[in-house]
Steps between C-alpha positions, in 0.01 A plus 500: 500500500745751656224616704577176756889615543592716779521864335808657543481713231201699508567805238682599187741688695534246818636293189722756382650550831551154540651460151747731563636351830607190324677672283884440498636834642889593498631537832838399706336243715438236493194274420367390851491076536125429475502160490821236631530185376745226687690303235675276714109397649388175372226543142185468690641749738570723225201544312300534806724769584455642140153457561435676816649810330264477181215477811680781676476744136172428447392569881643833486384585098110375587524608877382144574586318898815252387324290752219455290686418165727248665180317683486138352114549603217672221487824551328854346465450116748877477723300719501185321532701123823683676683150570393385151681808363777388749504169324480595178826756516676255700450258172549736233732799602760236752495205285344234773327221413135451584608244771744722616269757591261281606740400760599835576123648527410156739229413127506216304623564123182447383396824675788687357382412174185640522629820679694541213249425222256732729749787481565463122149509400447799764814666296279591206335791693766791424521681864509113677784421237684864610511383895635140398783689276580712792501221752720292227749822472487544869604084592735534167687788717458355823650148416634449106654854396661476859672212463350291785340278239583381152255457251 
């Protein structure tokens, strides 16, 4: 099943190397802004802004066009598995509501459910399961453990 998702990780050690840039290292400065998040912006405005920088991790993780994953059109099935990942951390790891992230992703709910069913059946194969921890750790970073968000 992996075999449809853009490959970033190719090797034992590519994973490895990647592995050990997300871990937390000790240094004076501080952790750069990767995602910012208006409070005073109206809800709507808010989760699509949330959103947008879920779609902007996973561009950059799966080296996919953010063009593509924000198209409201159908698109290449690796695209299309990438924004159901999206939709699926957006649920689980900030808290949103189905409808929520419908909203925010431009789907109906309906569609977020079965992203989200998709991605939890697809979480039984061990190295699928390993990316969706690291993209849950990476969001968890980027928006809860930074205080942008509280979930």
């Amino acid at each position: 099943m992996s075999s449809s998702l853009p490959r970033l990780i190719r090797s034992g050690a590519e994973a490895r190397a990647v592995t050990d840039t997300l871990k937390p290292r000790r240094c004076r400065f501080k952790r750069p802004v990767l995602a910012v998040v208006d409070e005073e912006a109206p809800v709507d405005e808010r989760l699509f802004q949330l959103c947008d920088g879920v779609l902007d991790i996973l561009s950059a993780f799966f080296n996919v066009n953010g063009r593509d994953l924000r198209s409201h059109s159908r698109c290449e099935r690796s695209v299309a598995r990438v924004r159901q990942i999206g939709m699926y951390v957006a649920h689980v790891t900030l808290a949103l509501t189905m409808s929520e992230v419908g909203r925010a992703f431009g789907r109906d709910r309906s569609t977020v459910n079965h992203a989200c069913h998709l991605v939890e059946d697809m979480r039984e194969d061990l190295e699928f399961d390993r990316i969706i921890q690291t993209i849950e750790n990476i969001i968890r970073v980027a928006y809860v453990e930074s205080g942008r968000l509280r979930a």
